[in-house]
C-alpha positions as CSV (number, residue, x, y, z in Angstrom):
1,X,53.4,54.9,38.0
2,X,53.9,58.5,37.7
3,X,55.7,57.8,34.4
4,X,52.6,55.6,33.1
5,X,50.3,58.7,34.2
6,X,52.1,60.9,32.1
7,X,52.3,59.4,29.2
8,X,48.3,58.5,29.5
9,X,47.2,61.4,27.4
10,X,49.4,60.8,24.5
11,X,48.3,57.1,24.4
12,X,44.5,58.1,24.5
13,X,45.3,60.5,21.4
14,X,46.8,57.2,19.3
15,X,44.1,55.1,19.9
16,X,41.5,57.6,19.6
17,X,41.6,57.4,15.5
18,X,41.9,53.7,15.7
19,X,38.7,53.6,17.5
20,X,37.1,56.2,15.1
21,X,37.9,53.7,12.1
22,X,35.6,50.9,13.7
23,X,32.4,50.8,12.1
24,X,29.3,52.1,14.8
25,X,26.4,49.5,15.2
26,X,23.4,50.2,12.6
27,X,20.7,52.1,14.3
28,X,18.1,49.6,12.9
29,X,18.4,45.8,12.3
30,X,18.9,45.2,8.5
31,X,17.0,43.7,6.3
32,X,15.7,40.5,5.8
33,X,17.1,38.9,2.6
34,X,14.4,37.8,0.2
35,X,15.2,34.0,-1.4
36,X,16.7,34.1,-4.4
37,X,15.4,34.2,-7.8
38,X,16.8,30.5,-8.4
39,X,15.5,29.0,-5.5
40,X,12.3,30.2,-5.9
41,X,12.3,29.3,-9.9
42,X,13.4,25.5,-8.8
43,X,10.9,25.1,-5.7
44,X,8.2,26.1,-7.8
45,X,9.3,23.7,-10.6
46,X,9.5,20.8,-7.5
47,X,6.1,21.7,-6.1
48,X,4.5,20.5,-9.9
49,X,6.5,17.7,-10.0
50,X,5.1,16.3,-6.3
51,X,1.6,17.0,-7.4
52,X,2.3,15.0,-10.9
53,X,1.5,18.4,-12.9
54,X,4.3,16.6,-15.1
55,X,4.3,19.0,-18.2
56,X,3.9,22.0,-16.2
57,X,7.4,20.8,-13.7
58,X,8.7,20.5,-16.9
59,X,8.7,23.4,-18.6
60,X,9.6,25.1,-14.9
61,X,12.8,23.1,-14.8
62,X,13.6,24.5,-18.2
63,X,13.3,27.8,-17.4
64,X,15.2,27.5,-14.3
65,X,18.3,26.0,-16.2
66,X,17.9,28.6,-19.0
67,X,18.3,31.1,-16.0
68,X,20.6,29.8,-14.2
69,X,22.4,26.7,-16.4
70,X,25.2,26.5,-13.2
71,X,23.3,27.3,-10.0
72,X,23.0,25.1,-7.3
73,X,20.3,23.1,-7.9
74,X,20.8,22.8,-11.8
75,X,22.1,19.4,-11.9
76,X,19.3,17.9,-9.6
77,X,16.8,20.4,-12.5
78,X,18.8,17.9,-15.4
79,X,17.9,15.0,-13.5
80,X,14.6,16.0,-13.5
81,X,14.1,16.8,-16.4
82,X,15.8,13.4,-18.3
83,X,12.7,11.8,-15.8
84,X,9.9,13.7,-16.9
85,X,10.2,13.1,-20.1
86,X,10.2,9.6,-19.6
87,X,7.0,10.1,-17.7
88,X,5.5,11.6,-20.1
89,X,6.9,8.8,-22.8
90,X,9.6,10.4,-24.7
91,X,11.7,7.9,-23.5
92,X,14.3,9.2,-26.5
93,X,14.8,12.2,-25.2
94,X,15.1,10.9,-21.6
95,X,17.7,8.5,-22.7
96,X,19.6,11.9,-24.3
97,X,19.4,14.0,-21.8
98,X,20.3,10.9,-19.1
99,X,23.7,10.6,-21.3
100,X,24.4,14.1,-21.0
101,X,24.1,14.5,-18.0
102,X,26.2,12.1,-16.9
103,X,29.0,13.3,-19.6
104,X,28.8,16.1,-17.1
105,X,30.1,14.0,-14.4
106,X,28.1,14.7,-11.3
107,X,28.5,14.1,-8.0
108,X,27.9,10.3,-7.1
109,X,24.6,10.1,-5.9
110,X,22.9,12.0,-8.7
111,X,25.2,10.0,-11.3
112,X,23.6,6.8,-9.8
113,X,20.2,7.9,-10.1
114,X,21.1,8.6,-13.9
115,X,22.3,5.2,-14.7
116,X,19.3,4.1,-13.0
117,X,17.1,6.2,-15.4
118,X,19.6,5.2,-18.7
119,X,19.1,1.4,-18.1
120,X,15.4,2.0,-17.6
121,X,15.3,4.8,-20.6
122,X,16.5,1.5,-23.1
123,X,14.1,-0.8,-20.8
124,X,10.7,1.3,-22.5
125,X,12.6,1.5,-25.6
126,X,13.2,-2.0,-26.0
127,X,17.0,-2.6,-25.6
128,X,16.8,-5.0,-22.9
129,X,20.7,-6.3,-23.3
130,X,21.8,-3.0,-23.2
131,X,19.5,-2.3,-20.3
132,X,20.4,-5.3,-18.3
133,X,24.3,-4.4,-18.4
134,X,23.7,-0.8,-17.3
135,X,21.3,-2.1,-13.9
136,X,23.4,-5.2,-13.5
137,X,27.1,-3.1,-13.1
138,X,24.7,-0.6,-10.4
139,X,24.1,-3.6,-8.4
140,X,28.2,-3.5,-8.0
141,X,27.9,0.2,-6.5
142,X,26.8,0.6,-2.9
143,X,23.4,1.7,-3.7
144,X,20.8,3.7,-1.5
145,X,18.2,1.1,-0.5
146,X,15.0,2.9,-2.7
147,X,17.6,2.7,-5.5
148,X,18.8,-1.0,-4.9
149,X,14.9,-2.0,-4.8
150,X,14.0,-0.6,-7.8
151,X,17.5,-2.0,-10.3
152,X,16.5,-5.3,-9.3
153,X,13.0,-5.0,-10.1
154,X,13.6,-3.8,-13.6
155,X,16.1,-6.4,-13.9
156,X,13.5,-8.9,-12.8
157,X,11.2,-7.0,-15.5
158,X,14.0,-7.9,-18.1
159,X,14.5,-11.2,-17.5
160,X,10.3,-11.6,-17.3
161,X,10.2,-10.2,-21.2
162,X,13.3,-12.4,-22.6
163,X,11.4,-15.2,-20.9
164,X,14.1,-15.8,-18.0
165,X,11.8,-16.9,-14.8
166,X,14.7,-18.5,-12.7
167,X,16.5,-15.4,-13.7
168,X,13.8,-13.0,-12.8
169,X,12.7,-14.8,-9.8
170,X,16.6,-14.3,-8.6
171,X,16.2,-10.5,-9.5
172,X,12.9,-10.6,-7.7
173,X,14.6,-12.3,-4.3
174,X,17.4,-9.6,-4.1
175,X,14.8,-6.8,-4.7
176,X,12.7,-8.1,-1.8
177,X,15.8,-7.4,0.8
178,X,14.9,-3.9,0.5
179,X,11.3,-3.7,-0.1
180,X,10.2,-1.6,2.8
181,X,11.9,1.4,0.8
182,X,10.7,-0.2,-2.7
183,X,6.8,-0.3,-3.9
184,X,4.6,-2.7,-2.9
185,X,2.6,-2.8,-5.3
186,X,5.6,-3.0,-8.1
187,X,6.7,-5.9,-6.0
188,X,3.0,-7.5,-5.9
189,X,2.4,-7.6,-9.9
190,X,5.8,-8.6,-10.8
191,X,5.4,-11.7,-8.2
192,X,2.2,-12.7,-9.8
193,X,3.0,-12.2,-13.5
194,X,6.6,-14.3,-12.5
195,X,4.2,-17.0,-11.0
196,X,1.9,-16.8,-14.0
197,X,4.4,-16.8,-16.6
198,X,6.3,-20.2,-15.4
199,X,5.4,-23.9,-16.2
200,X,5.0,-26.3,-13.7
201,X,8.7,-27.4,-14.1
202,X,9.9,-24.2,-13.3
203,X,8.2,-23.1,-10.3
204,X,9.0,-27.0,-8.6
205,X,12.7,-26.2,-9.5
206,X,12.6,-22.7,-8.2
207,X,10.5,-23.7,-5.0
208,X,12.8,-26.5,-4.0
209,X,15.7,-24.4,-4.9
210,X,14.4,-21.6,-2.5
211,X,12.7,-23.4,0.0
212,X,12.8,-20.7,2.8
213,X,12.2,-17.4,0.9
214,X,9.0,-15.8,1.7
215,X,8.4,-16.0,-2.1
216,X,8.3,-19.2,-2.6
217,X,5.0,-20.0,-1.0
218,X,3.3,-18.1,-4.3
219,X,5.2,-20.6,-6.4
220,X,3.9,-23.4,-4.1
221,X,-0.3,-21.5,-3.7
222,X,0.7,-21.7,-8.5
223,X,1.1,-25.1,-8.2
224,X,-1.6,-26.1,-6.1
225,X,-4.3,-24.0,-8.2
226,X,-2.8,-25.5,-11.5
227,X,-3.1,-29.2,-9.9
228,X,-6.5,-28.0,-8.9
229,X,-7.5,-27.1,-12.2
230,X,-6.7,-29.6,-13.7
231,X,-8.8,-32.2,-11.6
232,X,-5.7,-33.7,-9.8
233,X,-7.0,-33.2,-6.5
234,X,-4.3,-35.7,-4.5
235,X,-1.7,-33.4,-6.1
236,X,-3.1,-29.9,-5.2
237,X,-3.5,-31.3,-1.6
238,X,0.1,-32.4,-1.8
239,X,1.1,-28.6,-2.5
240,X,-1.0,-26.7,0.1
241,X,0.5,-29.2,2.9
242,X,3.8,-27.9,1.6
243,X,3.0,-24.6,1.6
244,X,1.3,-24.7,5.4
245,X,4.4,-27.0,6.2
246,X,6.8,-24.0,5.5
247,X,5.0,-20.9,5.8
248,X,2.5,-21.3,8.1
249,X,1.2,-17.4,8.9
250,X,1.5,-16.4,5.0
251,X,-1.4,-15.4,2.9
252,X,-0.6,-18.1,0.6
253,X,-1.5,-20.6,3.1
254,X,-4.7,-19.1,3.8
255,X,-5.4,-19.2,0.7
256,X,-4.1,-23.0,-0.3
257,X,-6.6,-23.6,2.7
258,X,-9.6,-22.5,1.3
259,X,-8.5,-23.9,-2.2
260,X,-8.1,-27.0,-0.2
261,X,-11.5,-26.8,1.4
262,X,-13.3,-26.3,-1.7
263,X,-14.6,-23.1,0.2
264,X,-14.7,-20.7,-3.0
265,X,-16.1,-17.5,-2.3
266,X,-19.4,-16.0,-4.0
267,X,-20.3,-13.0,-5.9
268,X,-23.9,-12.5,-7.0
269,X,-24.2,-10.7,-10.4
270,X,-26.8,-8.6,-11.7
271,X,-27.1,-8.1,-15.6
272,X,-29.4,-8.1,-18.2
273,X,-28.6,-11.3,-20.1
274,X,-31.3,-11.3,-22.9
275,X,-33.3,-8.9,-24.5
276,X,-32.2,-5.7,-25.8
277,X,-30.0,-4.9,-23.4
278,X,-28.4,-8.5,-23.7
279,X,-25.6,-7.9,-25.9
280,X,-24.5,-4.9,-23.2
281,X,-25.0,-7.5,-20.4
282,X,-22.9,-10.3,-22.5
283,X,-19.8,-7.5,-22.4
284,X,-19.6,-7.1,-19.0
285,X,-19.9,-10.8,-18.4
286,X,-17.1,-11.7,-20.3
287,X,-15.2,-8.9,-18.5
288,X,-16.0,-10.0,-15.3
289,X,-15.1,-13.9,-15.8
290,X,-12.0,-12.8,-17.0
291,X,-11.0,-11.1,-13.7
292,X,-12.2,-14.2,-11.8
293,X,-9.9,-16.2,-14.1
294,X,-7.9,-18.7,-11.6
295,X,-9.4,-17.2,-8.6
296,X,-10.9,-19.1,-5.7
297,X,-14.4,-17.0,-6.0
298,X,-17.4,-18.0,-8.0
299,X,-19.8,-15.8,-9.8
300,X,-23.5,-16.2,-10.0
301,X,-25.8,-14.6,-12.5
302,X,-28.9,-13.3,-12.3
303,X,-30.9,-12.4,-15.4
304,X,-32.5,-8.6,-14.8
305,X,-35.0,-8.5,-17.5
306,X,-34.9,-4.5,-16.8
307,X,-37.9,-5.9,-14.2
308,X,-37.2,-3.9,-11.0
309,X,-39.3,-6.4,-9.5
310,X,-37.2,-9.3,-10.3
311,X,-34.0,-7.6,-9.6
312,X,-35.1,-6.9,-5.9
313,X,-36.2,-10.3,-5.3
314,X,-32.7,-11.6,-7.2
315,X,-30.8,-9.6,-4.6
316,X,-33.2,-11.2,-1.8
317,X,-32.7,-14.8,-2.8
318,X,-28.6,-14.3,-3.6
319,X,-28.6,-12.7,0.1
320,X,-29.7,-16.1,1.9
321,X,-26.6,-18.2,0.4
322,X,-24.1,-18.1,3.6
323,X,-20.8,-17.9,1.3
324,X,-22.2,-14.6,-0.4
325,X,-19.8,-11.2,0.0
326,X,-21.1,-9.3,-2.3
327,X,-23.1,-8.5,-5.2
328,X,-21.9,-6.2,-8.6
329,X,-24.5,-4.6,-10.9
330,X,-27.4,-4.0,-11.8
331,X,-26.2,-2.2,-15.3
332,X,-29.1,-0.3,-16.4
333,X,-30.8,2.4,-14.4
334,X,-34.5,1.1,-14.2
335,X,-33.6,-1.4,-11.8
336,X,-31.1,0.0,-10.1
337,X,-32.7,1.6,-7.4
338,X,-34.8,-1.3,-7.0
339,X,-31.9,-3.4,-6.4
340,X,-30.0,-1.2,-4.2
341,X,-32.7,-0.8,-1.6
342,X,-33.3,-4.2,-1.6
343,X,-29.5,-4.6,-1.0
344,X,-29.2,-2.2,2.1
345,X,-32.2,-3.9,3.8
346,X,-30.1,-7.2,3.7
347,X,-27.2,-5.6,4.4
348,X,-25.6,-7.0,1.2
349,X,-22.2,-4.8,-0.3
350,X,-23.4,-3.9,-3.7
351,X,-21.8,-2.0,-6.4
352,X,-23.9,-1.1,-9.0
353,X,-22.7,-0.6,-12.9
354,X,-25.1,2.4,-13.7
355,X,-25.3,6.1,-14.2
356,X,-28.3,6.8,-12.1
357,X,-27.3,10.0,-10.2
358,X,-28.0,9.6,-6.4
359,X,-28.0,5.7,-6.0
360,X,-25.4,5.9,-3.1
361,X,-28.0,7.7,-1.0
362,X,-29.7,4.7,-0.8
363,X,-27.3,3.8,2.1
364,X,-23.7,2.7,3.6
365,X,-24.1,-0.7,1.8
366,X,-24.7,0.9,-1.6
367,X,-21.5,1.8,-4.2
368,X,-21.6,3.0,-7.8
369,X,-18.6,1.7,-10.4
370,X,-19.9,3.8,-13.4
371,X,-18.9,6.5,-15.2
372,X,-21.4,9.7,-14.2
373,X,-22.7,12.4,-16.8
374,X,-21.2,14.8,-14.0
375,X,-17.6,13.3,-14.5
376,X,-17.6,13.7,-18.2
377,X,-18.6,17.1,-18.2
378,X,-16.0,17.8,-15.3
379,X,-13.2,16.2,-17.6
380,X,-14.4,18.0,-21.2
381,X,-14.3,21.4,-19.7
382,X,-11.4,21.2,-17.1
383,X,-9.3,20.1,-20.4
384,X,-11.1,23.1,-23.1
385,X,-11.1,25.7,-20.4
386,X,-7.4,24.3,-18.9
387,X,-6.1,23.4,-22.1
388,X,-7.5,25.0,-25.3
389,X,-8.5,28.0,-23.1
390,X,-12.1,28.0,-24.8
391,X,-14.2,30.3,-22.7
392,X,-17.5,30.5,-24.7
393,X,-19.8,27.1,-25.2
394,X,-23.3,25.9,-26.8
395,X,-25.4,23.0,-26.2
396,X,-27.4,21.6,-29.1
397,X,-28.9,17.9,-26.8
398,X,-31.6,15.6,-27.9
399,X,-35.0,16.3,-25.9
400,X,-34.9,13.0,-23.5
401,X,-33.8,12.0,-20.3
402,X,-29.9,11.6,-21.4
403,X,-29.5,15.0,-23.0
404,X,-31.7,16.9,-20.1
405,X,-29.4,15.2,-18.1
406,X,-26.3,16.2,-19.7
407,X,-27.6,19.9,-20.5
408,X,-28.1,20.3,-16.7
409,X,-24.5,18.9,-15.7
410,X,-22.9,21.0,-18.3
411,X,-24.9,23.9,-17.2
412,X,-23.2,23.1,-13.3
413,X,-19.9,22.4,-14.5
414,X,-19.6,25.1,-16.8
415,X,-20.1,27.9,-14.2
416,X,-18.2,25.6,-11.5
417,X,-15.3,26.2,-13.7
418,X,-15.7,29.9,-14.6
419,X,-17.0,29.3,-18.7
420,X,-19.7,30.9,-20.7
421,X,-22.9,29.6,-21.7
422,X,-24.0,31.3,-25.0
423,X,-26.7,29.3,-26.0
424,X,-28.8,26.2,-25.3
425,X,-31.5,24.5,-28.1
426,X,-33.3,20.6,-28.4
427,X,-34.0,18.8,-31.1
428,X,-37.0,15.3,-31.1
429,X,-34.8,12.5,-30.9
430,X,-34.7,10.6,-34.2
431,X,-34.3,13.8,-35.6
432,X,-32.0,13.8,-39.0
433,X,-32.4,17.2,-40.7
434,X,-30.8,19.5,-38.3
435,X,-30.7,23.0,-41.0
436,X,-33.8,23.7,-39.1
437,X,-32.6,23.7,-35.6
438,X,-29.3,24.9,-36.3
439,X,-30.6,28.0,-37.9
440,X,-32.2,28.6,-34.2
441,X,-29.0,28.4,-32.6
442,X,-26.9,30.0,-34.8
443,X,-27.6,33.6,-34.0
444,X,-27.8,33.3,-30.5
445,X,-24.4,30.8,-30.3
446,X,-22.6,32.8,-33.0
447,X,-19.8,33.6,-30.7
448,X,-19.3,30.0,-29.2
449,X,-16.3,28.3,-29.6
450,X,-17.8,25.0,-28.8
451,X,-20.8,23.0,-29.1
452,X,-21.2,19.8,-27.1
453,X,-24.0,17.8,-28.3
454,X,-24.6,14.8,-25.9
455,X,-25.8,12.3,-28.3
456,X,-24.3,8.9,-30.2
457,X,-21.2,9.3,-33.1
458,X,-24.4,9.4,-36.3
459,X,-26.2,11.7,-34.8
460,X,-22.9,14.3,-34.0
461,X,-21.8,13.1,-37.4
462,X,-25.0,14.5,-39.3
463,X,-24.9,17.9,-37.0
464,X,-21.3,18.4,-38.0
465,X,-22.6,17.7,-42.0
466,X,-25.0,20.2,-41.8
467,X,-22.6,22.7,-39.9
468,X,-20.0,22.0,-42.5
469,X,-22.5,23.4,-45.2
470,X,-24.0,26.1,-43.0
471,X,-23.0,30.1,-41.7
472,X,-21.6,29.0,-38.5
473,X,-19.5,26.5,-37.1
474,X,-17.7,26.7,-34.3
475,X,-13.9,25.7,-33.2
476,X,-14.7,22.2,-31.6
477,X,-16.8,20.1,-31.6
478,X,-17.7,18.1,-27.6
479,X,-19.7,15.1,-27.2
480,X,-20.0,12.1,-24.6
481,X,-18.5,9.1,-24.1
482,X,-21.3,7.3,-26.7
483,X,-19.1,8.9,-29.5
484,X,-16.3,6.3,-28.2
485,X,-17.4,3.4,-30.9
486,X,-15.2,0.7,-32.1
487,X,-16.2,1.1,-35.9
488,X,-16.8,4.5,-37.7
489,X,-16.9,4.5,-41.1
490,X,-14.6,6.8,-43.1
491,X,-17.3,9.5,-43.5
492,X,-18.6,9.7,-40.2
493,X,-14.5,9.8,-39.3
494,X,-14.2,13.2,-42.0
495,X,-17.4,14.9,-40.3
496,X,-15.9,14.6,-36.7
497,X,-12.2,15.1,-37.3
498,X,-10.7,17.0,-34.3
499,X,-13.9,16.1,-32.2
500,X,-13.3,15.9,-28.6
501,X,-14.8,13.5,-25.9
502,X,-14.2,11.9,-22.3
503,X,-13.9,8.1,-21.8
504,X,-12.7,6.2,-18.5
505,X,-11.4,3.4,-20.4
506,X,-8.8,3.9,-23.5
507,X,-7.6,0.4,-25.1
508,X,-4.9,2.4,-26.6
509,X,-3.1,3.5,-23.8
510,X,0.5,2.5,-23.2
511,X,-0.1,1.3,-19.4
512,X,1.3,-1.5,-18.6
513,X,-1.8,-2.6,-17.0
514,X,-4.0,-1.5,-19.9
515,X,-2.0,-3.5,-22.3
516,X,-2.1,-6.7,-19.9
517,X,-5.7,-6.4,-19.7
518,X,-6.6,-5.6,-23.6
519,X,-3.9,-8.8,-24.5
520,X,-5.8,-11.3,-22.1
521,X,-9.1,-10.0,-23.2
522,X,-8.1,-10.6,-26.5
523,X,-6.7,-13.7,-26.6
524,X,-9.6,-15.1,-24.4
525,X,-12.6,-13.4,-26.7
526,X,-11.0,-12.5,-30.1
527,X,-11.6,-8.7,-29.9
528,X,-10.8,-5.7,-28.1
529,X,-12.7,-4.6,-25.2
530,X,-14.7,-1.6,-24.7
531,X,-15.4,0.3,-21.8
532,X,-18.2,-2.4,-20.6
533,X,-16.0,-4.8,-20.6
534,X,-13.2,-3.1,-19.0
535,X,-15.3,-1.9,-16.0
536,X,-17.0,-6.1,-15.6
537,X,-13.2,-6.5,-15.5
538,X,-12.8,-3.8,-12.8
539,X,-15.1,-4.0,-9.9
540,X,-14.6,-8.5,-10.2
541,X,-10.8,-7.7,-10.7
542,X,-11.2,-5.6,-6.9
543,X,-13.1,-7.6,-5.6
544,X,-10.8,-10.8,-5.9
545,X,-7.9,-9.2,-4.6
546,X,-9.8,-7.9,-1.3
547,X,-10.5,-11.2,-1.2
548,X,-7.2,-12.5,-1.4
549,X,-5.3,-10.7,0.5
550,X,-8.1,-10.2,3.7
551,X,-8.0,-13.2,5.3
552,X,-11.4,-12.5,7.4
553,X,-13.8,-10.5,5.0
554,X,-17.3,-10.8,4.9
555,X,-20.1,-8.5,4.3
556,X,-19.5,-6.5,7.4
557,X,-16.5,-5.5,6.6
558,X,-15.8,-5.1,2.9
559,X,-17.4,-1.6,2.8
560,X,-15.0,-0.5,4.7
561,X,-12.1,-1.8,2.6
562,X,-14.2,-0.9,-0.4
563,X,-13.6,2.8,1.2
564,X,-9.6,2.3,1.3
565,X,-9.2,0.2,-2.0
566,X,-6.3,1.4,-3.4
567,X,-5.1,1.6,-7.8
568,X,-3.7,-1.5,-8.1
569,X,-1.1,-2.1,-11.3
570,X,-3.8,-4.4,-12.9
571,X,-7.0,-2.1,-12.8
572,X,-5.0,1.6,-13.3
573,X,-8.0,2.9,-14.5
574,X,-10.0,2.6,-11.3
575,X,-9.2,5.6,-8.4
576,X,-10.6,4.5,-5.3
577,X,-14.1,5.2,-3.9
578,X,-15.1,8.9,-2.9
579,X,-16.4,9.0,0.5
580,X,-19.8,9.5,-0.9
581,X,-18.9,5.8,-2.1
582,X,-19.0,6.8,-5.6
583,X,-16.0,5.7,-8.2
584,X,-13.2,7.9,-8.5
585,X,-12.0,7.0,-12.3
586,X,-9.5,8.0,-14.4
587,X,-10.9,9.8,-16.7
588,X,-9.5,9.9,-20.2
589,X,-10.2,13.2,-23.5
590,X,-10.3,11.5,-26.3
591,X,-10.5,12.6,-30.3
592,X,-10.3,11.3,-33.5
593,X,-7.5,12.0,-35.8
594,X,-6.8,10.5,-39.1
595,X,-10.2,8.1,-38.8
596,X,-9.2,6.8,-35.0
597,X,-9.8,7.5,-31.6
598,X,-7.0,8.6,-30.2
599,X,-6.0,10.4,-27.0
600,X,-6.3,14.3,-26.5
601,X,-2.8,15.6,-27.1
């Protein structure tokens, strides 16, 4: 011990240096690191992408992988990017930027969700062999159930276009094991364009074939409804005992039993029919029995005669038939209120096709389906201020109700969304020399990029002559959706080249469910429809399905799934109801290029 003691001091002088060498605590705690540059560049580029601000993800994933072309989330930014595109219909350069990145070799999961967006890239571009051998060796892979759903629905969409029911109705089967991770609504319209699409022959094959698969009882509810139709009642009766027989509890079968019954369900209409108005009327007619095409429900029409009077006592007398749910129109603003307060005292639903502002106040029973001055100004100038970055506007607007409407809403909207006002002037309506007028405005508007004249396509055609031979003339050129006419002649075209307006009904767009709608329209009436047409089509085209697929509505209760409608793949163009039970549409910018309407780029 003594020993130990001794040497104590010499050990404490070794160590002592040792210890010195050990780095002290910090005095303060250090520094929270900030995220990193990459992160923050690829979270903001994922933030567009969930609130569909397509264009803008895009163009944030490029810059992320210009930055940093290896960091750690650039192959997920790839992937993203090869989507997009698609999305926003360059399925070309999807379909490039899909092989490349799969050239890369990424891990398994994202290469998966590549193939997935190659087979579907030739799918839009029309290489359905090719497509169908990409999806059908993914079904081989173990596949994450969203991922699974989704191949075999496109593969069911394949075999739909080469005309392949059994083979699609297969596909359709396999994609229905994983549904609760697919989309519903995908599932829906590819069920009912499969049952659609076969003949007789084909849906008795598939249905004895399949007799215990949930989808089988549409294929039975087809058959009954074509037996039905065509006066074979023995037969249809034959069909809906199948169908009860084997799936008792399905909506088919409540269905085949009302078909069976005879109990087809109501809807009162209210249009004008004759008169001036008539050939307006006659468009949303035809729209309107072309939703109700097949369906159990019956419409009833009631002439308007733009007779308040006779459109209240309409809605009185279509109120006392017991198998009534609803009633859609009036169309034309005179009667409108009329009809809606005659609606909520008889706690009728009704959804009225007109502009009139306010008509929902009317009460809880009352909805609009019509396109609003105040949404077509709200599109126009969230696309020139957004888009073009105009700042500075004039209004030239004929002196009547519609243009002291539209003036007004403009007026609103404008300093809603943070433009300029620089001048405002009238002209009689009929008017046809606009020099004089013009030379009023010109001075005041001189620094206006835009004039929106809320008028029809002649009368912005003759403004934009005269501007074309006067001092001043601004950038664009803004009108309403009456510029959206399905003839202009070739000089009216030259005057209003690059002129931009708002629409919520395009029969040009690529939707699927656009297209579907502007084929069966034409091949049933021999022309394209407009948007009269398409918005009969609409609220009938609702209507049906709440009707199909709730077992127990009535009036009670259908403004309150009214409220909750969803899009549906059929009607794209119609949004829901605002809580002020108003429509929420999708509204489209058009233009006209090279004499056609076409869409805003």
């Amino acid at each position: 011990m003594k020993d130990l003691l001794s040497k104590l001091p010499l050990l404490v002088l070794v160590l002592w240096p040792l210890a010195a060498c050990v780095p002290l605590p910090p005095l303060t705690p250090p520094p929270i690191s900030q995220p990193a540059e990459d992160e923050t560049l690829y979270q903001q580029a994922e933030n567009s992408y969930r609130r569909q601000a397509y264009r803008q993800a895009l163009q944030q994933y490029t810059a992320y992988l210009e930055r940093h072309p290896q960091g750690g989330h650039a192959t997920a930014a790839r992937l993203r990017e090869a989507e997009l595109l698609g999305l926003l219909g360059d399925w070309q350069g999807a379909l490039r930027r899909y092989q490349t990145l799969l050239a890369r070799e990424p891990a398994p999961e994202i290469a998966l969700k590549a193939r997935y967006g190659l087979g579907q890239s030739h799918f839009k571009l029309g290489r359905y062999q090719q497509a169908a051998q990409i999806l059908d060796s993914l079904t081989a892979r173990d596949l994450p159930r969203s991922l699974w759903f989704s191949t075999q629905a496109l593969l069911a969409e394949i075999a739909l276009k080469q005309g392949q029911v059994a083979q699609a109705f297969t596909r359709l089967r396999l994609a229905a094991q994983d549904l609760p991770a697919g989309d519903q609504e995908w599932f829906d319209d590819l069920k009912t364009r499969l049952v659609e699409q076969a003949a007789p022959d084909e849906l008795q094959s598939l249905a004895e074939m399949y007799r215990d698969t949930p989808l089988s009882a549409a294929l039975l509810l087809r058959l009954a409804r074509l037996a039905q139709e065509a006066g074979r009642l023995e037969e249809a009766k034959k069909w809906v005992n199948t169908l009860q027989e084997r799936f008792p509890a399905s909506p088919e079968a409540a269905t085949g039993a009302r078909l069976l019954a005879g109990a087809r369900r109501s809807l009162g209409v209210l249009l004008p029919l004759t008169g001036e108005m008539g050939n307006v009327g006659q468009k949303v007619r035809q729209g309107m029995e072309l939703a109700v095409k097949g369906a159990a429900v019956e419409l009833t029409f009631r002439d308007t005669r733009n007779d308040p009077g006779a459109s209240a006592q309409a809605v009185r007398d279509l109120a006392q038939s017991p198998g009534l749910t609803a009633i859609l129109g009036p169309l034309t603003a005179g009667v409108a209120q009329a009809a809606a307060e005659a609606a909520q005292a008889a706690r009728v639903p009704l959804i009225a096709l007109s502009q009139k502002s306010g008509l929902t106040q009317t009460g809880d029973m009352v909805f609009q389906a019509f396109i609003t001055p105040r949404q077509q100004v709200w599109a126009l100038l969230r696309y020139t201020l957004g888009n073009l970055g105009l700042k500075s506007y004039a209004v030239l607007y004929p002196d009547s109700s519609y243009g002291r409407t539209f003036l007004q809403q403009f007026q609103e909207e404008l300093e809603a969304q943070g433009g300029e006002l620089a001048a405002q002037e009238s002209y009689a309506p009929g008017t046809h020399d606009f020099a004089p007028v013009l030379a009023v405005l010109k001075d005041a508007a001189a620094g206006a990029q835009a004039l929106f004249i809320p008028d029809d396509l002649a009368v912005a055609a003759e403004v934009a002559d005269s501007l074309a031979s006067g001092p001043w003339k601004p950038a664009r050129l803004l009108g309403t959706n009456l510029m959206h006419q399905p003839q202009i002649s070739p000089a009216q075209a030259r005057a209003l080249e690059g002129v931009l307006f708002p629409d919520a009904f395009f029969s040009g767009d690529s939707n699927s469910g656009v297209q579907q709608f502007v084929a069966a329209y034409r091949q049933q009436y021999g022309e394209d429809p407009d948007y009269l047409a398409a918005q009969g089509f609409v609220v009938a085209r609702l209507l049906v399905k709440l009707l199909e697929s709730e077992k127990t509505l009535d009036r009670s209760n259908l403004p309150h799934l009214l409220h909750t409608a969803k899009t549906y793949p059929d009607i794209p163009w119609f949004r829901g109801f605002s809580p002020s039970r108003e429509e929420e549409a999708h509204i489209y910018v058009l233009t006209i290029k090279d004499g056609k309407v076409q869409m805003a780029p």
